[in-house]
C-alpha positions in Angstrom: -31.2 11.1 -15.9 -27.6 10.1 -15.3 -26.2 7.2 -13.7 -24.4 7.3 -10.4 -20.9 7.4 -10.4 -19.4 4.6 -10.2 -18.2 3.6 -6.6 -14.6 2.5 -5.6 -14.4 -1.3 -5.1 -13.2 -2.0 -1.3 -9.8 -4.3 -1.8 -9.3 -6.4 1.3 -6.0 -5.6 2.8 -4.3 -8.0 5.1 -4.0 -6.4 8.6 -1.1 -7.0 11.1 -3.2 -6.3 13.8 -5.6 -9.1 13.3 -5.4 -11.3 16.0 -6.4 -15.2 15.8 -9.6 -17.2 17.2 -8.5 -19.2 19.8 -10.9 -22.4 18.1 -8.4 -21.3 15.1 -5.0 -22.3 16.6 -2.2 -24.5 15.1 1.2 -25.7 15.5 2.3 -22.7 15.0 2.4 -19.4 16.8 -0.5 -16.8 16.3 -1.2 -13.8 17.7 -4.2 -13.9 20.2 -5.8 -11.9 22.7 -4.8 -13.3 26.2 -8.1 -13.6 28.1 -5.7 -13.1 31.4 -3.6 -10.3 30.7 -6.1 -8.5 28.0 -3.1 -7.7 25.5 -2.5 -8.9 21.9 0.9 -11.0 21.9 2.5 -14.0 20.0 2.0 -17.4 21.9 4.6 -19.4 22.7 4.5 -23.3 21.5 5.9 -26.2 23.2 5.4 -29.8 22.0 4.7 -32.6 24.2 3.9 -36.1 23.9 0.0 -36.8 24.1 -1.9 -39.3 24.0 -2.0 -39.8 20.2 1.9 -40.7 20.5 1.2 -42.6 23.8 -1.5 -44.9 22.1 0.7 -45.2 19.0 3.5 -46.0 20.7 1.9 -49.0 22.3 0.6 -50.1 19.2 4.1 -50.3 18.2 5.9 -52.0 21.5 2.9 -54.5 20.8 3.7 -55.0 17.0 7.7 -54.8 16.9 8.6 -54.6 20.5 11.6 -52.3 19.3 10.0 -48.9 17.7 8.2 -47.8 20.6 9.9 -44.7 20.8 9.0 -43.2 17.3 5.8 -41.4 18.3 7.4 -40.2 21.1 10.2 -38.6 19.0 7.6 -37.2 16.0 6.5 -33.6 16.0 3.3 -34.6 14.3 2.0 -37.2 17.1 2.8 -34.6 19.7 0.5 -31.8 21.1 1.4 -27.9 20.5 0.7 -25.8 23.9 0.2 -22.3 23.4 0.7 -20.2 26.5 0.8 -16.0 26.5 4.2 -14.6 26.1 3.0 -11.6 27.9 2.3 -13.3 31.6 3.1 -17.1 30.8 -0.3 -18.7 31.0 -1.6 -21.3 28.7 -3.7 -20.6 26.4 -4.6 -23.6 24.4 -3.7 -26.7 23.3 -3.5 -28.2 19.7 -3.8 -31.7 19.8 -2.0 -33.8 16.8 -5.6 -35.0 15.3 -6.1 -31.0 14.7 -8.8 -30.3 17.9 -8.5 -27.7 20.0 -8.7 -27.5 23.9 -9.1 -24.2 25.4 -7.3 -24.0 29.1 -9.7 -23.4 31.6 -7.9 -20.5 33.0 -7.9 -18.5 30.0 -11.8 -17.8 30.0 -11.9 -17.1 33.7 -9.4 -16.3 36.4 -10.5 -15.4 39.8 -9.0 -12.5 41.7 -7.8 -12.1 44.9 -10.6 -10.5 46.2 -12.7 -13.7 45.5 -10.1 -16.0 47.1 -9.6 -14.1 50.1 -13.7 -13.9 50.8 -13.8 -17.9 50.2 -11.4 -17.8 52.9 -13.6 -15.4 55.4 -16.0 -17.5 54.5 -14.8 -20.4 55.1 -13.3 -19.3 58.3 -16.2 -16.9 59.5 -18.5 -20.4 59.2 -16.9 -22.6 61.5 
């Protein structure tokens, strides 16, 4: 009896049309599915202060008086924000300690439709 040929080994091939788990952000921008506008796009980043640099920053004003500022000033004490380059909405938000906070709105936004029968609700109630 003969063997079986011999089959080709699969090479894993980087795709460019992978897009990024939002748990999997970092300070830099990804590529992600926007759970509002459902397309695949590059986030945008913007740091801001959080409260890492906030906290450290006291620390400092308490030890010195004088160097305060620093955190403030440091990319790596502030927070990356992601939001969708598509329709602007934020995404997610990498602290500096490396955790990740999804925005609310980006697992659920309501439509018009529900806000305008909360409002004949509201006003059909009363």
């Amino acid at each position: 009896m003969e063997a079986p040929p011999p089959y080709p080994a699969k090479v894993a091939t980087p795709n460019p049309e992978n897009v990024t788990p939002l748990g999997s952000l970092s300070s830099l921008p990804a590529k992600v599915d926007c759970a509002v506008c459902k397309a695949p796009v590059m986030t945008r980043t913007t740091k801001n202060s959080g409260d890492r640099a906030l906290m450290w920053g006291a620390i400092l004003c308490v030890l010195t008086g004088c160097l305060c500022w620093l955190p403030c000033v440091l990319d790596e004490c502030k927070d990356t924000r992601h939001t969708c380059s598509n329709c602007g909405r934020p995404i997610a938000t990498v602290t500096s300690n490396g955790g990740v906070q999804i925005a609310p709105g980006a697992a659920t936004v309501s439509s018009q439709y529900e806000r305008r029968d909360e409002s004949m609700v509201a006003s059909g109630g009363a």
